[in-house]
N, C-alpha and C positions, 0 to 999 in steps of 0.2 A: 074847816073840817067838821063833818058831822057826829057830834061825839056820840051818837045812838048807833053807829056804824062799827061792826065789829070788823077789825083788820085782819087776814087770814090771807093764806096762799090760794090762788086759784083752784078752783074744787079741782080734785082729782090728780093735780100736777105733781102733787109728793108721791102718791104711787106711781107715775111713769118714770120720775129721774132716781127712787130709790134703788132699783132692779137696774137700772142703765148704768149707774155711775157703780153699785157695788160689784156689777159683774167685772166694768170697765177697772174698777181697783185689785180683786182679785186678780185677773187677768192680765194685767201691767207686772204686782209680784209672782205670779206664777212663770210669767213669758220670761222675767229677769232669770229664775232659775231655774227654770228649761235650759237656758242660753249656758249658763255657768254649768254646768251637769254634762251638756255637748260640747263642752271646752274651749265654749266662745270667751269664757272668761272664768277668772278660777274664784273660788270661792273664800278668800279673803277679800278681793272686789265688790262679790259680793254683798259681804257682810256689811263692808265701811258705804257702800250705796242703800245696803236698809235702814243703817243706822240714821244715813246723810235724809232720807224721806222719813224717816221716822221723828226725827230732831225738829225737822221742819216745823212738822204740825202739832208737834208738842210747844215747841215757842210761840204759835201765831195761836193756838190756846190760851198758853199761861198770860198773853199779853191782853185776851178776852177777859181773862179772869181780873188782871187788874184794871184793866176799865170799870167794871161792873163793883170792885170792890171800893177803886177812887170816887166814884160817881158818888156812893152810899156815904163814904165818910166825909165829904166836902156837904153834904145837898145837895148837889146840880140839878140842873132844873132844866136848863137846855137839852140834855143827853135823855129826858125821859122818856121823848119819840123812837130811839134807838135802842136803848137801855135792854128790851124783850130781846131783839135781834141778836147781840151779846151772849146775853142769858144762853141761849138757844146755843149758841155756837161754841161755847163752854160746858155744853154738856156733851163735847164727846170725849172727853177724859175715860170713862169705861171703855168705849172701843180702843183708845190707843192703849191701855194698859195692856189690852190682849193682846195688841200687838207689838209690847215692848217685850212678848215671853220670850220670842225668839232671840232676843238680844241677850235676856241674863240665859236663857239654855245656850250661848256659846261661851260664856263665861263659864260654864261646867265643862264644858268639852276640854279642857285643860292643854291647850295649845294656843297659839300669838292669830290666832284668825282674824278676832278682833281685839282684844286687850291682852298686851304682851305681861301682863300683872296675874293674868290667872294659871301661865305658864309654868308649870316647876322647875324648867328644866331654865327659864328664862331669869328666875327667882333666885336659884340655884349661882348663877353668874353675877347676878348684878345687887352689890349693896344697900344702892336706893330702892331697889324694889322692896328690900328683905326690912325695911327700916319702914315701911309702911304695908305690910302687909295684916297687922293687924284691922287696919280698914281697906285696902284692898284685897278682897276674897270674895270667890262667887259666892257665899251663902249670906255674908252681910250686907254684900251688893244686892243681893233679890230682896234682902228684908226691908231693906231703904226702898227699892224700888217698891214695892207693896207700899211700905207708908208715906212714899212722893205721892203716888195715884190717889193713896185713901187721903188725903189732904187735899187735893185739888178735888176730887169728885165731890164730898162732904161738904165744901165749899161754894162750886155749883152745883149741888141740888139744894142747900140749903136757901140760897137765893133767888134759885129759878120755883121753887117751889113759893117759897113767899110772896113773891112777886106775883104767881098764879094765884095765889090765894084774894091779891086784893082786886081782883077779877069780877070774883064773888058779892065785894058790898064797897061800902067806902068806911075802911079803916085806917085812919092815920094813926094807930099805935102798931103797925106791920111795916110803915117806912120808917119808924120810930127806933125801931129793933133792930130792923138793917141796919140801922145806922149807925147803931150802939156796937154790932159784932163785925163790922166792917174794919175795922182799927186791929181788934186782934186777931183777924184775917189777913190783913196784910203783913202784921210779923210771921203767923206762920206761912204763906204765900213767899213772901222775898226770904226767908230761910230755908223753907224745900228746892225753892228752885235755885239758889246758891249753889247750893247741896247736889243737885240734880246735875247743874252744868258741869259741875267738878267728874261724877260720875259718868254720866253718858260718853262724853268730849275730852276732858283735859286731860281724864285719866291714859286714853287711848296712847298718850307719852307720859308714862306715870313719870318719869325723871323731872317733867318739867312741871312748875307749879305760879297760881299768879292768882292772889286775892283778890282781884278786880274783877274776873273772868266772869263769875255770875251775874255783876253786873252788867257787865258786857253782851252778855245772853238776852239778858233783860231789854236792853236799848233795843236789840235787833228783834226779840220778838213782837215789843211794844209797836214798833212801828211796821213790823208786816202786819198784825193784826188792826189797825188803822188803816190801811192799807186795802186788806180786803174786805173791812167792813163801808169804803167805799164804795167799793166795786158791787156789792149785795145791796147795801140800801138804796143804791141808783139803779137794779134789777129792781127790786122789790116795790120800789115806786114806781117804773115803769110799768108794770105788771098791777099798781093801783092798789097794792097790799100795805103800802106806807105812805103815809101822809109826810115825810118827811119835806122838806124845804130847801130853797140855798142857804138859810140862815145853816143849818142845822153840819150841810157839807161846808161851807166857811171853818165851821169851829174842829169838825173831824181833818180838814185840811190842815188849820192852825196842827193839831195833832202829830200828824205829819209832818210837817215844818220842823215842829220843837222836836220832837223825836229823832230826825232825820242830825241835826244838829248836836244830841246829848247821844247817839251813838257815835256819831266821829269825835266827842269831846272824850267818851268813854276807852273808843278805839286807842287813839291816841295817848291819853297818860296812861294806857299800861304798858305802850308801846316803849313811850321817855323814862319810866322809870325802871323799866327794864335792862334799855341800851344805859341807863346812867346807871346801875347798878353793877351791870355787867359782870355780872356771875354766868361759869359757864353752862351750869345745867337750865338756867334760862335763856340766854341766849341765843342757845343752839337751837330752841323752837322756831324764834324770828328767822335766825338765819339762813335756816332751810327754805322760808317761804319766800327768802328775796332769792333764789337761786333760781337760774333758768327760767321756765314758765311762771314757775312761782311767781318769780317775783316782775313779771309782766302783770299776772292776779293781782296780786297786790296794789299795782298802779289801777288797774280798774277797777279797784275797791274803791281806792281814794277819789276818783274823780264819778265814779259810775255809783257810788252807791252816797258820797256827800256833795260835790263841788257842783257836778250838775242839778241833782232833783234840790240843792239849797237854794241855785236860781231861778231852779225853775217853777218852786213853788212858795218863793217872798211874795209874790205880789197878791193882792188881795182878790185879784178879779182872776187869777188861776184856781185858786178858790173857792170861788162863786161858779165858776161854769163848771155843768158836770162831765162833757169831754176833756176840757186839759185836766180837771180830779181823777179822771179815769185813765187819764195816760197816765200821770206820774204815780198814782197807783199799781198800775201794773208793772210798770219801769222798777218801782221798787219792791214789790215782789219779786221778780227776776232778779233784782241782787239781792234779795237777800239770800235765793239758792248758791249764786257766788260766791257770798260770803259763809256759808256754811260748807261751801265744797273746800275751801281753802283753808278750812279750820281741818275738817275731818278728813280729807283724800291723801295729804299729805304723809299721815302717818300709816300709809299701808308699807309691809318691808321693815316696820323696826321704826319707825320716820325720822326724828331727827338725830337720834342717837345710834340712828343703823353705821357701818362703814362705808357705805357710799347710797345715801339717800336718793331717792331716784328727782330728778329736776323738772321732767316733763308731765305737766298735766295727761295722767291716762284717762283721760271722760272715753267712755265705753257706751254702748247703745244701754246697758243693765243700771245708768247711775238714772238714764230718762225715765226708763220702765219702771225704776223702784217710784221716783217721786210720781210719775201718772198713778201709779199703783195706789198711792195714800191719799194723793189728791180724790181719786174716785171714792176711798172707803171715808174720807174726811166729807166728803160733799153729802154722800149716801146718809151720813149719822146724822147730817146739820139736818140735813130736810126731812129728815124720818122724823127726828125731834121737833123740828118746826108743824110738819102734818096739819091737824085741823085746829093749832091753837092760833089766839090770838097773838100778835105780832105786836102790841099795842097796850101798856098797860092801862086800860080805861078807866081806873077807877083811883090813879096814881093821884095824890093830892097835888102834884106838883105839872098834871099834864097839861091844864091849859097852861100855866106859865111856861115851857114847853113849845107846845101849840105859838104861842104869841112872839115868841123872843128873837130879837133882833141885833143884830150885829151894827156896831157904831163905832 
C-alpha cells in the first residue's frame, strides 16, 4: 500500500447514488402507504412493516457501533483498515432518529395500531398492562427514545470525529483517548440498547417479558452488521477505495462465524428457560410462533439462519475467498430480515394474547417496500457521510500493523 495515498470514494460517485438511493428510500415508504390508504392493506400492517425496516437498520447500526467501540478497548490492530468504514456507517443514527418519530407519534395516537400498551381502552382490561404502565406510556417512551438516539449518536460522532482528527498529524494521545472512553461506552451502548429492544419489540406484547431479549437483539444485529460490512469493504476495494486484503476478510469472516454461533447460543437459552419455566404469560409468546406458518419460520430460523451459514462458513478458505464471504453474507442478511419478521409481524391482532392469534404468515407487498424504503435512506446517509473523506485512517499508529497482519 502506498501510505502517501489518500483512500476516498471515486470522485463524484457519492453525489449520483445520494439522490438515487434517497429518492429510491422515500419512494419504497411512500409507495407502502399509498398502498395501505387504497386499502391494499390497513394500517396496523403498516405500522408493524415500518417498525420491522426500521429495527432493521437500527440493529445493523448498533452492531457498527460495537465494532468500533470493541476495536478501541481491546487495540486491535488488524481492524484499523476497516475501522473509518464502520465509523462512517454508525453515523446514521441522526437519520434513523427522524425516522423513529413516526413510531413514538403512533404511540400518541392512543389505539393498538402498533403498541396495545398506549391503548386506554386496552389498559382499562388487562391487569398486566395496568402494573406496568408507569414505564409503558407514550411520553416516557419518546423521552427514552430521545435519550437511546442521543447515546448512540454522541458516541459515533465522538469517535468518528477523533478518528478524523488523527488525519491531521500523527497523534498517539487521540488513540489513547479512544481507548480510555471505549469501556464506558460500551456500558452505556449494551444498556440503551437493552433498553431499546424491550421498547421497540417486546413491548409490542407488553404481557410477555424475557431478560435475555436485548441480548438477543445484540447477537443478530452484530452479525448482520459483519455481514454487510462485508459486502462494502469487498465494493470498496473493488472500486480501489480500500486497501483492504484476504487477511483482513478471514478475520471479518471469523466474525461471522462466532456471531452466527452466539446468536443461536442466545436464541436458544431464552428459548429452554422459558419452556423450563413455563409460566403462562411467557409461554404464550413462543407458542404462537410454533403455530401454523409460524412455526414452519421458526424451523427456518433454525437451520436458515444457524445450521447452514455454521457450515458453511467453518472452513477457513470460505473465508479467504471474497465470493463464498459474499454469499454467506448476503445469506445472512436475508435471515436476519426472517428473523425480525418473526419477532415483530406476529404480534399484529393482540398477537399472542389475542383470542384467536392469526397462524399464517401475512407478508404483504408494504412489508418489501417498508424495508427497500430504509435500505435506500440507510445507504443514502452511509455515502453522504462517506463523500470526500478518507476511508483510511492514515495517520492511525497502528495502520501499518494493520497493513501487514496475517492470519496463521
Amino acid at each position: 500500500m502506498n501510505q502517501e495515498r489518500d483512500y476516498r470514494l471515486p470522485e463524484g460517485l457519492a453525489k449520483k447514488v445520494v439522490p438515487v438511493a434517497g429518492i429510491l428510500g422515500i419512494g419504497g415508504i411512500v409507495a407502502a402507504l399509498g398502498l395501505s390508504l387504497a386499502g391494499m392493506s390497513t394500517m396496523e400492517h403498516l405500522a408493524h412493516a415500518y417498525l420491522l425496516g426500521f429495527w432493521y437498520f437500527v440493529t445493523l447500526s448498533l452492531g457498527g457501533l460495537f465494532f468500533v467501540l470493541i476495536h478501541h478497548l481491546v487495540g486491535a490492530k488488524w481492524s484499523v483498515v476497516v475501522r473509518r468504514v464502520a465509523e462512517i456507517i454508525v453515523g446514521v443514527f441522526p437519520v434513523l432518529f427522524l425516522l423513529s418519530i413516526p413510531i413514538v407519534a403512533i404511540s400518541f395516537m392512543g389505539d393498538s395500531t402498533l403498541f396495545r400498551w398506549a391503548n386506554p381502552e386496552e389498559i382499562a382490561h388487562n391487569e398486566l398492562i395496568q402494573k406496568k404502565t408507569a414505564y409503558l406510556n407514550p411520553t416516557f417512551f419518546a423521552i427514552r427514545v430521545v435519550i437511546y438516539f442521543g447515546i448512540w449518536t454522541m458516541l459515533a460522532t465522538y469517535f468518528a470525529r477523533t478518528s478524523a482528527a488523527q488525519d491531521s498529524g500523527h497523534d498517539p494521545a487521540k488513540a489513547y483517548r479512544m481507548r480510555q472512553l471505549a469501556a464506558p461506552g460500551l456500558i452505556l451502548f449494551g444498556t440503551s440498547l437493552t433498553f431499546a429492544a424491550f421498547d421497540f419489540v417486546m413491548s409490542l406484547e407488553p404481557e410477555w417479558f424475557s431478560t435475555i431479549f436485548g441480548v438477543y437483539q445484540f447477537g443478530g444485529g452484530a452479525l448482520a452488521f459483519f455481514s454487510f460490512l462485508a459486502i462494502f469493504t469487498i465494493w470498496l476495494e473493488k472500486k480501489g477505495s480500500l486497501p483492504t486484503t484476504v487477511e483482513h476478510y478471514h478475520d471479518i469472516g471469523k466474525y461471522m462465524f462466532g456471531f452466527t454461533v452466539f446468536w443461536a447460543y442466545i436464541a436458544f437459552s431464552q428459548f429452554m428457560l422459558i419452556w423450563y419455566a413455563n409460566i403462562p404469560e411467557e409461554t404464550g409468546w413462543y407458542l404462537h410462533r410454533q403455530q401454523g406458518a409460524w412455526g414452519w419460520m421458526a424451523i427456518v430460523l433454525i437451520f436458515g439462519h444457524f445450521v447452514i451459514p455454521f457450515f458453511g462458513l467453518v472452513s477457513r478458505h470460505i473465508k479467504r475467498r471474497r465470493p463464498t464471504l459474499l454469499f454467506w453474507a448476503c445469506w445472512i442478511l436475508a435471515m436476519h430480515f426472517v428473523d425480525l419478521y418473526w419477532l415483530v409481524m406476529p404480534s399484529m391482532h393482540g398477537g399472542a394474547h389475542h383470542s384467536e392469534p392469526t397462524t399464517g404468515i401475512p407478508f404483504q407487498i408494504v412489508d418489501f417496500l417498508c424495508w427497500i424504503g430504509f435500505a435506500g435512506l440507510f445507504v443514502a446517509a452511509v455515502f453522504w457521510r462517506a463523500g470526500n473523506r478518507s476511508l483510511v485512517p492514515m495517520n492511525d499508529p497502528h495502520l501499518a500493523d494493520s497493513l501487514a497482519f496475517r492470519n496463521y
